[in-house]
Backbone as JSON Lines, residues from 0, in Angstrom:
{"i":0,"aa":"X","n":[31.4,151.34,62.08],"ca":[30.17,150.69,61.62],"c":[30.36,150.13,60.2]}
{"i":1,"aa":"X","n":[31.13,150.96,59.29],"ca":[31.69,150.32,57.96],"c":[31.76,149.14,58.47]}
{"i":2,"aa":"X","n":[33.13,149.05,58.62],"ca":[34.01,147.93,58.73],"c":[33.3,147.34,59.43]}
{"i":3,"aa":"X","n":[32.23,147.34,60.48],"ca":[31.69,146.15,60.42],"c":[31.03,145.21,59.31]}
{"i":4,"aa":"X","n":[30.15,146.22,59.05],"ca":[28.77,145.73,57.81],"c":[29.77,144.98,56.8]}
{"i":5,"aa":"X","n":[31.08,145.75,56.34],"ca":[32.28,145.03,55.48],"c":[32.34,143.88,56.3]}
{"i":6,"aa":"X","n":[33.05,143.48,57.01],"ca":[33.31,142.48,57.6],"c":[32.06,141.33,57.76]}
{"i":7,"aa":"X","n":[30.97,141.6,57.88],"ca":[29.68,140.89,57.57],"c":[29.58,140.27,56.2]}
{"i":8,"aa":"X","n":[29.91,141.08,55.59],"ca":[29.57,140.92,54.2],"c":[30.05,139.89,53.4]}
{"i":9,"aa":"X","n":[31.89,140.38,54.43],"ca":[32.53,138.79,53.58],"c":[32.34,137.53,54.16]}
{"i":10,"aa":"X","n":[31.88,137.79,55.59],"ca":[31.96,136.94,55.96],"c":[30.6,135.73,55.45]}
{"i":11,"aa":"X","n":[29.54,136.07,55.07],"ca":[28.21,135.78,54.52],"c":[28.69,135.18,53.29]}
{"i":12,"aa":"X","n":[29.4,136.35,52.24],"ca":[29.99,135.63,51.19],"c":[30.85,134.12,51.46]}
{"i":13,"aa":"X","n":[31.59,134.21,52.53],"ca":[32.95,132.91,52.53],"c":[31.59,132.09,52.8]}
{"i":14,"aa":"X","n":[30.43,131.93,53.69],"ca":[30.21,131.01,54.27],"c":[29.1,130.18,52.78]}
{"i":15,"aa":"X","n":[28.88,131.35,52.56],"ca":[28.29,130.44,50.73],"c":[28.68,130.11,49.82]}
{"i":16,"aa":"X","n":[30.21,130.62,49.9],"ca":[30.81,129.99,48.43],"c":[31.62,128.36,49.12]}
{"i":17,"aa":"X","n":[31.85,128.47,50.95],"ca":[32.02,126.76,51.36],"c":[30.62,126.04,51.01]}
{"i":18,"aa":"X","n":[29.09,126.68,51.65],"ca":[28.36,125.71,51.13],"c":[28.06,124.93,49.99]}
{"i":19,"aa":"X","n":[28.1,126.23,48.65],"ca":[28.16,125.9,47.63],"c":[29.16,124.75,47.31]}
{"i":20,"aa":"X","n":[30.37,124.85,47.82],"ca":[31.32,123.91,47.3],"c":[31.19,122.35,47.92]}
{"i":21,"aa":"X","n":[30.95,122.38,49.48],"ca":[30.45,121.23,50.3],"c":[29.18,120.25,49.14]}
{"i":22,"aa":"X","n":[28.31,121.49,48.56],"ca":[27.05,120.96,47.62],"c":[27.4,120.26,46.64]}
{"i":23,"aa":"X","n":[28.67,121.07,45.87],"ca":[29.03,120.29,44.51],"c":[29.94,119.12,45.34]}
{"i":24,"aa":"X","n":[30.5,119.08,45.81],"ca":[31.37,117.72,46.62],"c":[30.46,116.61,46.95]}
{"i":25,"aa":"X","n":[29.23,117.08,47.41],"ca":[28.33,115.8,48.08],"c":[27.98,115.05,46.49]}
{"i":26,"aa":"X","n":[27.58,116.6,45.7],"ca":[26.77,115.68,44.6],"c":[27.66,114.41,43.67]}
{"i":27,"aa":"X","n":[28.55,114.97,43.8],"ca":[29.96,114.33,43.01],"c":[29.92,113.11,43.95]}
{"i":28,"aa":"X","n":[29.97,113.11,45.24],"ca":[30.57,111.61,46.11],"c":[29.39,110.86,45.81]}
{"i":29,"aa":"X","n":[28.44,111.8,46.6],"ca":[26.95,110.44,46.39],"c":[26.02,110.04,45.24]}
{"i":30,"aa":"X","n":[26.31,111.14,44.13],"ca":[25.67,110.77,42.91],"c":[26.04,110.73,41.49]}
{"i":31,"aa":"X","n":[27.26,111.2,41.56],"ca":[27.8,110.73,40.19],"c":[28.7,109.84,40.11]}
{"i":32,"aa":"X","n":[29.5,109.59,41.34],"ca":[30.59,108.18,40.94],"c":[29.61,106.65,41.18]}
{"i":33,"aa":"X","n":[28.7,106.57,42.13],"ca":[27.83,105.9,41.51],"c":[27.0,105.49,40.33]}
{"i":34,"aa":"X","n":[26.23,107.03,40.14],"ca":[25.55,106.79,38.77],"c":[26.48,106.39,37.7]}
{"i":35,"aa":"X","n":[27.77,107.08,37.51],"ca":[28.22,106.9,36.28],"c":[28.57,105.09,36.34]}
{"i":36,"aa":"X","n":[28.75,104.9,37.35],"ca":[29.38,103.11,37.29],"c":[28.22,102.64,37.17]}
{"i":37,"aa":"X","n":[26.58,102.71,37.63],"ca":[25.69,102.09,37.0],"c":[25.22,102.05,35.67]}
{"i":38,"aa":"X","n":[25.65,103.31,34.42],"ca":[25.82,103.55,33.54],"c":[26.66,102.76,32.64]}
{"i":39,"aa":"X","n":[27.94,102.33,33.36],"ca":[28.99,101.98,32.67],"c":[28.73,100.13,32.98]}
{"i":40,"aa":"X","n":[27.4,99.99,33.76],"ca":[27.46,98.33,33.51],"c":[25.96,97.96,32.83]}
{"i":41,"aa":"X","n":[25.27,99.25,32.02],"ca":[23.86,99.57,31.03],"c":[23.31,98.27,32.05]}
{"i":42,"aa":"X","n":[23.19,98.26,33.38],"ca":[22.28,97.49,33.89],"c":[20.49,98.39,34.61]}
{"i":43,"aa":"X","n":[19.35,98.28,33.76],"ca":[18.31,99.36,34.29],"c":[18.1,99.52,35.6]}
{"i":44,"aa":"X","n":[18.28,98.1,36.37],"ca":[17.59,98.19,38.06],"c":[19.18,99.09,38.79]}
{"i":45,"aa":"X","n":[20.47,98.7,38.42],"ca":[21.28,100.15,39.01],"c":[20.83,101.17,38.86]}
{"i":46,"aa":"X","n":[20.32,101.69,37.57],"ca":[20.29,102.94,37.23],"c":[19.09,103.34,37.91]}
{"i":47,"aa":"X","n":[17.78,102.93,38.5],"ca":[16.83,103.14,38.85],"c":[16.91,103.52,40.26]}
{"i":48,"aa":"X","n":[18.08,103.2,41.0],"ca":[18.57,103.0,42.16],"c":[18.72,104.59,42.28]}
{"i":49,"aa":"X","n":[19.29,105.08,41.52],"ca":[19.2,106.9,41.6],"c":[18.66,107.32,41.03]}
{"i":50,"aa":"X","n":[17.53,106.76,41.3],"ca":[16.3,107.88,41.18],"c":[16.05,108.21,42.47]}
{"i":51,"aa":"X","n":[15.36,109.57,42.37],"ca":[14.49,110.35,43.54],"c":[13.08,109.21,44.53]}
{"i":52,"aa":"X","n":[13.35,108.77,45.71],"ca":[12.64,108.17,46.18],"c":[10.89,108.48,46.4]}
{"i":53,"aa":"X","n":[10.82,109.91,46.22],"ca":[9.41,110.54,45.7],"c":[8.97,110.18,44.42]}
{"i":54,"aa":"X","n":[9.64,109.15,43.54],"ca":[9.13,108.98,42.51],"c":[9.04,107.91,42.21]}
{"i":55,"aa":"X","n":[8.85,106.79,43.55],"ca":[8.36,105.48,43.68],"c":[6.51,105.34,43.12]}
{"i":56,"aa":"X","n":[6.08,105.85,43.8],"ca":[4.16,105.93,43.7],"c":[4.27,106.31,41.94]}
{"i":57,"aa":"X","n":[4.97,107.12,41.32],"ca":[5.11,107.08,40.07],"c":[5.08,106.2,38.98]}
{"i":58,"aa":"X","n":[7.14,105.83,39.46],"ca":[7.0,104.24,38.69],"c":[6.0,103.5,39.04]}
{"i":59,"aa":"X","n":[5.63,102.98,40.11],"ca":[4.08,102.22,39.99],"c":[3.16,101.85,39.92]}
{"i":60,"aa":"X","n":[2.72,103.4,39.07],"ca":[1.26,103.38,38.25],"c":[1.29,103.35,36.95]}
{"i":61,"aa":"X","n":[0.53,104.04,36.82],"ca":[0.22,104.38,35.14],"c":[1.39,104.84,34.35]}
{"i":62,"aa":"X","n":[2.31,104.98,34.75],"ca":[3.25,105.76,34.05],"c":[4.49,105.06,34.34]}
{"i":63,"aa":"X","n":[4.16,103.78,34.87],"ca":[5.64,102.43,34.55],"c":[5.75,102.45,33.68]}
{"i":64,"aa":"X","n":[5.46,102.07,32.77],"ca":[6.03,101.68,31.03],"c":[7.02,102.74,30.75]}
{"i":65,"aa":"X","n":[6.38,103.82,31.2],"ca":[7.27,105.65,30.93],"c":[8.75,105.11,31.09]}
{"i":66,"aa":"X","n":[8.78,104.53,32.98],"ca":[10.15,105.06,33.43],"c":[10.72,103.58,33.09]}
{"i":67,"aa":"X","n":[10.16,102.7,32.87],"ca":[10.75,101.19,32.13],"c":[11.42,101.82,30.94]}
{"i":68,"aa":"X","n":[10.81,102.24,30.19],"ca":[11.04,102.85,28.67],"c":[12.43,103.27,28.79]}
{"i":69,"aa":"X","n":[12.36,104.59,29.24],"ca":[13.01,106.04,29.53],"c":[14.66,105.6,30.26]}
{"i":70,"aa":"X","n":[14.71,104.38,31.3],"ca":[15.91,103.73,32.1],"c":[16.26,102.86,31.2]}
{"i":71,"aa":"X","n":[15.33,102.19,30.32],"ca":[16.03,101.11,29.07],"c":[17.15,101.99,28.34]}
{"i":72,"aa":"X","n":[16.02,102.98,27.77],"ca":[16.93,103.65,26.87],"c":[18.33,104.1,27.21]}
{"i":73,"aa":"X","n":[17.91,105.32,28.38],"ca":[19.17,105.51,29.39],"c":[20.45,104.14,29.2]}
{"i":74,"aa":"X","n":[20.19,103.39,29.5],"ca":[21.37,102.09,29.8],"c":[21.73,101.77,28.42]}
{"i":75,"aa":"X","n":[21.07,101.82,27.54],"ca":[21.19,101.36,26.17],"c":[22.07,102.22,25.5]}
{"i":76,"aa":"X","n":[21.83,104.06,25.55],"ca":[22.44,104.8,24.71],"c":[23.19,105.45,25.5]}
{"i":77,"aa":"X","n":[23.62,105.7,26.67],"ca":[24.32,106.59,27.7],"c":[25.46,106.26,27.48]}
{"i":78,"aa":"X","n":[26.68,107.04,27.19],"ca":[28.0,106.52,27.18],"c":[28.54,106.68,28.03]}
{"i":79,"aa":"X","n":[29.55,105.33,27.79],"ca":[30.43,105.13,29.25],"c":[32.33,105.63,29.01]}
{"i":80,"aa":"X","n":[32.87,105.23,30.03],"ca":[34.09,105.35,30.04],"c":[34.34,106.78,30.94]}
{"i":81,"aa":"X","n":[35.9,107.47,30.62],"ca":[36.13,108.49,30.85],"c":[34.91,109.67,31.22]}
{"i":82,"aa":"X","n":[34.75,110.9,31.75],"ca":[33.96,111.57,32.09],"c":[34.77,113.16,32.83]}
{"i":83,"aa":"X","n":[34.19,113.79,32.59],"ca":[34.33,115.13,33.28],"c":[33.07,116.21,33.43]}
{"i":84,"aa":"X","n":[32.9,116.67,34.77],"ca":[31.86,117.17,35.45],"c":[32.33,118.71,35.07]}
{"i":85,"aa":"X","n":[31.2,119.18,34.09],"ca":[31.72,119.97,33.51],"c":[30.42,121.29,34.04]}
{"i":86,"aa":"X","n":[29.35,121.12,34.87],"ca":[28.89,122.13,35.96],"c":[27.3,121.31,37.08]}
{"i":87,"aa":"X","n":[27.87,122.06,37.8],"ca":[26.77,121.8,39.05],"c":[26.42,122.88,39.57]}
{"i":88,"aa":"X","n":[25.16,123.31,39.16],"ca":[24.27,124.75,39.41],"c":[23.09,124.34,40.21]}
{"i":89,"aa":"X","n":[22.76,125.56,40.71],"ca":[21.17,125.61,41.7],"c":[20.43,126.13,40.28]}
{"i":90,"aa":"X","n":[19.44,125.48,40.42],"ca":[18.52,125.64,39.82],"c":[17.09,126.91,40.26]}
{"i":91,"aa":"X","n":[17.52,128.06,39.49],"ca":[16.31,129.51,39.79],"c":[15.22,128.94,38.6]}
{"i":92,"aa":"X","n":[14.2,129.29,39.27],"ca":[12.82,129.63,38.35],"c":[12.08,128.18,38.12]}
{"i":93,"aa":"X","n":[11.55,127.98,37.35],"ca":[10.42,126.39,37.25],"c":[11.23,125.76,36.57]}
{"i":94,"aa":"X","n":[11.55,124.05,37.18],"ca":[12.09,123.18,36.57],"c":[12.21,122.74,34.83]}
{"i":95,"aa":"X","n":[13.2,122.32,34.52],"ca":[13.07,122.0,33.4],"c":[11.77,121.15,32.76]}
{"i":96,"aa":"X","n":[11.44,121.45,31.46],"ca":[10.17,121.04,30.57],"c":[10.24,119.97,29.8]}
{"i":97,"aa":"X","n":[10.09,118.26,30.21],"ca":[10.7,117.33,29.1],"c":[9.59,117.33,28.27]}
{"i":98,"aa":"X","n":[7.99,117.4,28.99],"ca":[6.62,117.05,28.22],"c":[6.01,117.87,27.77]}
{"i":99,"aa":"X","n":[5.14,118.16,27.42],"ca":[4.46,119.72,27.32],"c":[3.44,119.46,28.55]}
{"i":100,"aa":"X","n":[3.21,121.35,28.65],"ca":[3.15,121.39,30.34],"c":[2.1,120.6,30.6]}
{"i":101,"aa":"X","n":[0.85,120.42,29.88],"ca":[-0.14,119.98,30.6],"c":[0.04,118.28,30.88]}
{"i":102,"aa":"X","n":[0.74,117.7,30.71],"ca":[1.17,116.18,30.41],"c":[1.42,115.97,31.76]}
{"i":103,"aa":"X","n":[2.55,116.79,32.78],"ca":[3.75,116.08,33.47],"c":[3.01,117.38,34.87]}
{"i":104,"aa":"X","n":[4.02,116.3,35.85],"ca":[3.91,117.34,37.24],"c":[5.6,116.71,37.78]}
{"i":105,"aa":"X","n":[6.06,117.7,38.29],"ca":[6.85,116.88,39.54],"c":[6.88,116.74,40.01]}
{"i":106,"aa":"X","n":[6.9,115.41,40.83],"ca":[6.12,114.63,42.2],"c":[7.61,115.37,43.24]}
{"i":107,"aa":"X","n":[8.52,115.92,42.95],"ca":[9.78,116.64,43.79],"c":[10.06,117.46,42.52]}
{"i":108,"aa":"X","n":[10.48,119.36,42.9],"ca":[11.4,120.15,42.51],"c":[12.48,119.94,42.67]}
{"i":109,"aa":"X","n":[12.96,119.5,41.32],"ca":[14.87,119.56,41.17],"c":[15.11,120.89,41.94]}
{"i":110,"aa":"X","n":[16.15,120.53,42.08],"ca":[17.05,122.27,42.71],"c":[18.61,122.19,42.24]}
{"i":111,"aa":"X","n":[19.16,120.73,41.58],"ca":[20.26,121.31,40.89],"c":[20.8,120.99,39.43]}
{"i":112,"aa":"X","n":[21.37,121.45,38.61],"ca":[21.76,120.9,37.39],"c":[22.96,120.14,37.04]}
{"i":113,"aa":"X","n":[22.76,119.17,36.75],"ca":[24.29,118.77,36.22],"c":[24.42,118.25,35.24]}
{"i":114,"aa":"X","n":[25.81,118.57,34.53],"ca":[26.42,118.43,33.09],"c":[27.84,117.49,33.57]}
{"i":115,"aa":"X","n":[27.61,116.2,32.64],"ca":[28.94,115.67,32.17],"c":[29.41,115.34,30.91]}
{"i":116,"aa":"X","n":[30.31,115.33,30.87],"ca":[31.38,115.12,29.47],"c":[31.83,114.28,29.2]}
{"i":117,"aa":"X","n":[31.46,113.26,28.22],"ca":[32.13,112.16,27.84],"c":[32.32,112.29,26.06]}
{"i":118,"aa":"X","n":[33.86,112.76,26.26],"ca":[33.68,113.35,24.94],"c":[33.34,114.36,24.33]}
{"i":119,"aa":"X","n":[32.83,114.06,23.21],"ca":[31.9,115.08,22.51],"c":[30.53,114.76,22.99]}
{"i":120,"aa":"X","n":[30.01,114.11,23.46],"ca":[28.85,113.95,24.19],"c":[28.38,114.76,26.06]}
{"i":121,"aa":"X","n":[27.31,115.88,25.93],"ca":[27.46,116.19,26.94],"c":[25.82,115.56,27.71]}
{"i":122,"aa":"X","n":[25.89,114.55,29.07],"ca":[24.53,114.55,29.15],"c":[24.01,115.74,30.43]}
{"i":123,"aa":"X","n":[22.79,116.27,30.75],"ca":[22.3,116.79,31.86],"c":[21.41,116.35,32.54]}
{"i":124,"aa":"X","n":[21.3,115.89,33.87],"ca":[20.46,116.01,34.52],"c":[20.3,116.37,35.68]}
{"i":125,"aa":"X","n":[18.97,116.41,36.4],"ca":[18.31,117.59,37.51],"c":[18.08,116.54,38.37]}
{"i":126,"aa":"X","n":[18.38,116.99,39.42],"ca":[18.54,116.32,40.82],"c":[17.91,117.12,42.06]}
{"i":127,"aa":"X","n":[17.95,116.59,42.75],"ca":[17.09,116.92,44.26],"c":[17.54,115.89,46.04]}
{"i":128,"aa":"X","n":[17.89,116.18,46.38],"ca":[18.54,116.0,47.7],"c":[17.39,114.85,48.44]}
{"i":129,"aa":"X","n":[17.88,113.9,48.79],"ca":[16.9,113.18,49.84],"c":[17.55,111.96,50.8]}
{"i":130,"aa":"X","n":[17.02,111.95,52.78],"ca":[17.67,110.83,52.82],"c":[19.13,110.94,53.08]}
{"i":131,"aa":"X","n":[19.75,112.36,53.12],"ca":[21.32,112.92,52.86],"c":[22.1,112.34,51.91]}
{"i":132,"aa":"X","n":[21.54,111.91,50.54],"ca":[21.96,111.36,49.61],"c":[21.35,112.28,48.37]}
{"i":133,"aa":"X","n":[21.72,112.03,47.05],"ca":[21.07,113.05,45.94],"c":[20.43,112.21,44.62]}
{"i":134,"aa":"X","n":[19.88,111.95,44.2],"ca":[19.18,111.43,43.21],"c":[18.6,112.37,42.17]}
{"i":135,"aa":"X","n":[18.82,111.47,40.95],"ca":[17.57,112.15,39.61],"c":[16.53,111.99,39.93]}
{"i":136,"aa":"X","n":[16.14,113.46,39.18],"ca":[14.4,113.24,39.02],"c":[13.85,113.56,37.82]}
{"i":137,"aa":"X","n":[13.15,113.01,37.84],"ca":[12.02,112.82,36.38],"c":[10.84,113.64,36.23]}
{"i":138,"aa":"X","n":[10.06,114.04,35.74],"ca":[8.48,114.45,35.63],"c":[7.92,113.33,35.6]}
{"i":139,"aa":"X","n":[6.47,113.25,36.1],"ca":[5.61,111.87,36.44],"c":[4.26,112.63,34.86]}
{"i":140,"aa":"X","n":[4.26,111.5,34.44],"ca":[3.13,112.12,33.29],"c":[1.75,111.8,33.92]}
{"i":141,"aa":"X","n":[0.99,112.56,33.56],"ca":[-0.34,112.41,33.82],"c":[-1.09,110.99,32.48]}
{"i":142,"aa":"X","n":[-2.25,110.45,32.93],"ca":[-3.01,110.64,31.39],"c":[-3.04,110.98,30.27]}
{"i":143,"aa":"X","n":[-2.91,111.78,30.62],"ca":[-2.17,112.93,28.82],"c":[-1.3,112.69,28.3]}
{"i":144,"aa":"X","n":[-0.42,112.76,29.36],"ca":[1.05,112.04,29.71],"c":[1.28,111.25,28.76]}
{"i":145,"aa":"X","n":[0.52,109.96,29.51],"ca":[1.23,108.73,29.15],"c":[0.9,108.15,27.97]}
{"i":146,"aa":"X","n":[-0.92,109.17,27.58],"ca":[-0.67,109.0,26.08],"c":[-0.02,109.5,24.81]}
{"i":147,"aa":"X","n":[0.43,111.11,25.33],"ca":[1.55,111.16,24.44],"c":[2.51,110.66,24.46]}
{"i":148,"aa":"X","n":[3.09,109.68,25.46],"ca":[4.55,108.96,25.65],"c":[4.2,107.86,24.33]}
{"i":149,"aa":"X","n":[3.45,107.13,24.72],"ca":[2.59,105.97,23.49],"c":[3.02,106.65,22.51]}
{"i":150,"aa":"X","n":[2.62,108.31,22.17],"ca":[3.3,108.42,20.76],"c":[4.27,108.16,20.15]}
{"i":151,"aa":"X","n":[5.28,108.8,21.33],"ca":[6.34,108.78,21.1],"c":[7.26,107.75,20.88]}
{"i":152,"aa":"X","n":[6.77,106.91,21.94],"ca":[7.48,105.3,21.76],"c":[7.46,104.6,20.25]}
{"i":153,"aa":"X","n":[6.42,104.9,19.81],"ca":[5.56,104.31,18.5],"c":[6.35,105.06,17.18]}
{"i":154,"aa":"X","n":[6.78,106.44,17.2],"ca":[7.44,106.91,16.37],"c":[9.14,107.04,16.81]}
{"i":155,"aa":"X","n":[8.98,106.97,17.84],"ca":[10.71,106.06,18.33],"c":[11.06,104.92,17.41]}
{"i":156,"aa":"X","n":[10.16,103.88,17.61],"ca":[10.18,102.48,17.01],"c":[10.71,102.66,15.39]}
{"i":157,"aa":"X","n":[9.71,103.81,14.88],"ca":[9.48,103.51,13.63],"c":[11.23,104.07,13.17]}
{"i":158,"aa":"X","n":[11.69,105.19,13.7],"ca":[13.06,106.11,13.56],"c":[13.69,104.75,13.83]}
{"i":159,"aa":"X","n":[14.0,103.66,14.85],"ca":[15.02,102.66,14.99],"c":[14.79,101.91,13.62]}
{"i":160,"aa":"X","n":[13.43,101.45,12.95],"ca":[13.03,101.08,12.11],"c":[14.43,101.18,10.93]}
{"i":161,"aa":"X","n":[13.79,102.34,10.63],"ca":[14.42,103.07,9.48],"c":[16.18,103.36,9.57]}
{"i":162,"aa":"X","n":[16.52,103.4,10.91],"ca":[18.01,103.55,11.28],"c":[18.8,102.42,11.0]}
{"i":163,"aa":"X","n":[17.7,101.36,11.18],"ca":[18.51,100.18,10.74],"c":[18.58,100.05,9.43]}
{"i":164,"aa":"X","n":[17.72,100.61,8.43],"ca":[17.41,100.1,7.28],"c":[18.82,100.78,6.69]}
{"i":165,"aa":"X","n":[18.69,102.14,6.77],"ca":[19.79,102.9,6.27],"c":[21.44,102.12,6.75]}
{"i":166,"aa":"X","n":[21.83,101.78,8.24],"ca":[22.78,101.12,8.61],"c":[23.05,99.96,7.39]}
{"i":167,"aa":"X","n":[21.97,99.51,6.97],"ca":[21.95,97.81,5.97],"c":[22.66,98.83,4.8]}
{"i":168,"aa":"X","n":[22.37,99.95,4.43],"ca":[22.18,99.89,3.04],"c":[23.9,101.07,2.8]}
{"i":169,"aa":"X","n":[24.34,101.35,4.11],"ca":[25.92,102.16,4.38],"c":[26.67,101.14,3.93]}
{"i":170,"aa":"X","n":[27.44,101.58,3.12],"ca":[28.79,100.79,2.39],"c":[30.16,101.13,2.6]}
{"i":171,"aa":"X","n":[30.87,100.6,2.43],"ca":[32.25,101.15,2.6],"c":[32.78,101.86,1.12]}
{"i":172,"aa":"X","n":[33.35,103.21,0.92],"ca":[34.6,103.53,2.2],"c":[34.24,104.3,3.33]}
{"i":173,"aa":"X","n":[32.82,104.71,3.17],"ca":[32.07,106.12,3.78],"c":[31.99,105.1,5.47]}
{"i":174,"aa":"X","n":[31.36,103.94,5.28],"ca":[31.42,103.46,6.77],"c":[32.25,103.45,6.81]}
{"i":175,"aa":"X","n":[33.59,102.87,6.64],"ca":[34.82,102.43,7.66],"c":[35.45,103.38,8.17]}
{"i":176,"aa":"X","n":[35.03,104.94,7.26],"ca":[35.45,106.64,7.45],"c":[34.57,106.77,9.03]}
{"i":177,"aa":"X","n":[33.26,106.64,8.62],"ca":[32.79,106.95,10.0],"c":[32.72,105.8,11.09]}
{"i":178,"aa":"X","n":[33.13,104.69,10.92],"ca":[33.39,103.86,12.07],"c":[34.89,104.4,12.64]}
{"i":179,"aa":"X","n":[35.54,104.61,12.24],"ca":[36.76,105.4,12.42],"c":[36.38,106.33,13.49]}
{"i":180,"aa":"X","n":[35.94,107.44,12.95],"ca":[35.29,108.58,13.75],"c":[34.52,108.47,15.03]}
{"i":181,"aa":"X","n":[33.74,107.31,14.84],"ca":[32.99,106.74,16.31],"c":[34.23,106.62,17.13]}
{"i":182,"aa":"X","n":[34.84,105.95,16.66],"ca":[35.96,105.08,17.9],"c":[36.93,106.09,18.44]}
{"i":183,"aa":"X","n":[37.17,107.63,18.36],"ca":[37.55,108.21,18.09],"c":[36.34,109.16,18.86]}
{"i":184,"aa":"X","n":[35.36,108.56,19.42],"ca":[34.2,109.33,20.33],"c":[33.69,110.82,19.48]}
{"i":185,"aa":"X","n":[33.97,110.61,18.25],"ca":[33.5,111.91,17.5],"c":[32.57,112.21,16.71]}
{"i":186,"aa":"X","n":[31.15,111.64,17.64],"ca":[29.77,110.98,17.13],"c":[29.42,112.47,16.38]}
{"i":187,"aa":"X","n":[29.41,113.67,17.15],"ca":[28.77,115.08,15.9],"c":[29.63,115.03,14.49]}
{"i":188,"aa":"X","n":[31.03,114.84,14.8],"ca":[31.53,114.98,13.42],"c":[31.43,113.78,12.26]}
{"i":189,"aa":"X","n":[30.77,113.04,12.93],"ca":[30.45,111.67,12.25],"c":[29.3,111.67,11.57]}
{"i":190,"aa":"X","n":[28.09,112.15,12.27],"ca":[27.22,112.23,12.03],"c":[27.17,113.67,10.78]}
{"i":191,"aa":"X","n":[28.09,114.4,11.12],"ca":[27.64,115.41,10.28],"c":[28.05,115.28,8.79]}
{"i":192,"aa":"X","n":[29.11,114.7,8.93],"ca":[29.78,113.73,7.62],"c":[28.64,112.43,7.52]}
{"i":193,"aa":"X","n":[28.17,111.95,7.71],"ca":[27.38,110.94,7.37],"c":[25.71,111.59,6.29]}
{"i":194,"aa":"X","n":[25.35,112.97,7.17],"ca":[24.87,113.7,6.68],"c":[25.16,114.48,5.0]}
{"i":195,"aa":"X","n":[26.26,114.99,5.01],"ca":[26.66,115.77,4.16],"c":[26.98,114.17,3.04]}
{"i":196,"aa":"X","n":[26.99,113.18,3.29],"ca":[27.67,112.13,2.24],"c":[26.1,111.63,2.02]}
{"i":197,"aa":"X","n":[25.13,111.54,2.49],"ca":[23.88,110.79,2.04],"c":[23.12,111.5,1.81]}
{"i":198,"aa":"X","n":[23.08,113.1,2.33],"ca":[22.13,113.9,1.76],"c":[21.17,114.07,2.52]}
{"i":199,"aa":"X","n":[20.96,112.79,3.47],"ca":[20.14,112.78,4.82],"c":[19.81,114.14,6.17]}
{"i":200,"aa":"X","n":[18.62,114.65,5.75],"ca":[18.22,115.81,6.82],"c":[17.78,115.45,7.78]}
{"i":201,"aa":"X","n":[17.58,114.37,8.28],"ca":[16.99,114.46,9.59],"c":[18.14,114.16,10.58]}
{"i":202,"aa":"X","n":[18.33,115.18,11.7],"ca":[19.18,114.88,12.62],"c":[19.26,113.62,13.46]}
{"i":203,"aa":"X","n":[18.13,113.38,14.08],"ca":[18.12,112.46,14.87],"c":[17.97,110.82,13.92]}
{"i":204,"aa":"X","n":[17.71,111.12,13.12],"ca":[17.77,109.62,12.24],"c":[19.33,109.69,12.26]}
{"i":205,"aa":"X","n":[20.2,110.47,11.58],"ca":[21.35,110.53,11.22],"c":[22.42,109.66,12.5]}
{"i":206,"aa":"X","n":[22.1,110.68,13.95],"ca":[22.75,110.04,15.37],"c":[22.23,108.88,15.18]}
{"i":207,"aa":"X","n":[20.64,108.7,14.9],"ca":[20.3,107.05,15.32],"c":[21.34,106.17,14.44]}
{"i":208,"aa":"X","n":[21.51,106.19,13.22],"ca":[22.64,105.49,12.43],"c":[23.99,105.24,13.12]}
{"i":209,"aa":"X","n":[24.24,106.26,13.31],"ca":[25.65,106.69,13.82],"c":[25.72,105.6,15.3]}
{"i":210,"aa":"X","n":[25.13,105.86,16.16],"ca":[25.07,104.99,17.55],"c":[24.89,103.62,16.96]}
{"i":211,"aa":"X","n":[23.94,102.78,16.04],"ca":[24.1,101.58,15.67],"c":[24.92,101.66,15.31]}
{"i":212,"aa":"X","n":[26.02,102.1,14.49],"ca":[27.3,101.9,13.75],"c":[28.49,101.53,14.76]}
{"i":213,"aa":"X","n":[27.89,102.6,15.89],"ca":[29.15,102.55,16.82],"c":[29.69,101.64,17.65]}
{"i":214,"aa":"X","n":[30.77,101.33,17.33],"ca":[30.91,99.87,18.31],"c":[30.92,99.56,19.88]}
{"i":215,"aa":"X","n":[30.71,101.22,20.49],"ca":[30.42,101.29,22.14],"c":[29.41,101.67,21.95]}
């Protein structure tokens, strides 16, 4: 009777660590050598193409501008080239939080995570199966939503604002040090030296500099 229940046991184990692996294989064939080549031509209507098809009625309400916004940006700042898939997990417990809670719903539960590597740059995102194909998914904002997005866009603007101003006012030898460093895909250590040389605390102003500087 052991050796059965043993013999059960592994056998339960082998048959989930093939599914598991069949899972990360699909996600890899059908959604990242695509996505990443829609990435690598910053065109928005590719990139929109993997999205989650439950999140059509989305984009076409109240909360277009959101995913217009949100896929601009995507194509604009996402880096391309080289890449390594550095994990693909099931996702336990309530999806990730981009809005605060009362803002967003998800019109589909992600169920997996993924991380790639380009560089020193790692991006993640949450996916969900549909169709026998796999797509991103987004949170759909409510009302609330979409007027805190308005905020955000508005103090987005003002950070590009100012990113440029600072870019005008970077001189050489300190730029040609950190244009160096960009090309060289070594946007944290760039940025952190760009930091430590201007005195500049704000992080995300600092990257915003750094990405205009950068010549990819």
């Amino acid at each position: 009777m052991y050796e059965f229940a043993r013999a059960c046991l592994l056998s339960a184990l082998v048959i989930g660590a093939a599914h598991a692996e069949d899972t990360e294989a699909a996600i890899k064939r059908k959604f990242v050598i695509g996505w990443v080549d829609a990435i690598n031509t910053k065109d928005p209507a590719r990139i929109k193409r993997f999205l989650h098809p439950q999140l059509q009625a989305c984009m076409a309400g109240a909360a277009r501008e959101f995913f217009d916004y949100a896929i601009n940006q995507e194509a604009r700042n996402a880096p391309i080239g080289q890449y390594t898939v550095t994990k693909i997990s099931a996702i336990s417990g309530p999806p990730p939080a981009f809005l605060p809670p009362d803002t967003f719903t998800y019109p589909v539960q992600p169920s997996h995570e993924l991380q790639l590597s380009f560089g020193s740059t790692v991006l993640i995102r949450y996916l969900a199966a549909a169709k026998g194909s796999w797509y991103e998914v987004y949170p759909c904002p409510n009302q609330k939503g979409v007027a805190f997005i308005h905020e955000q866009m508005a103090k987005g603007a003002e950070q590009q604002q100012r990113a440029r101003k600072l870019l005008n006012d970077l001189k050489d030898p300190l730029r040609s040090e950190l244009a160096a460093l960009l090309k060289q895909s070594k946007l944290n250590e760039a940025t952190r030296k760009y930091q430590m040389a201007t005195g500049e605390k704000d992080f995300t102003i600092a990257v915003m500099v750094m990405k205009l500087l950068s010549p990819r």
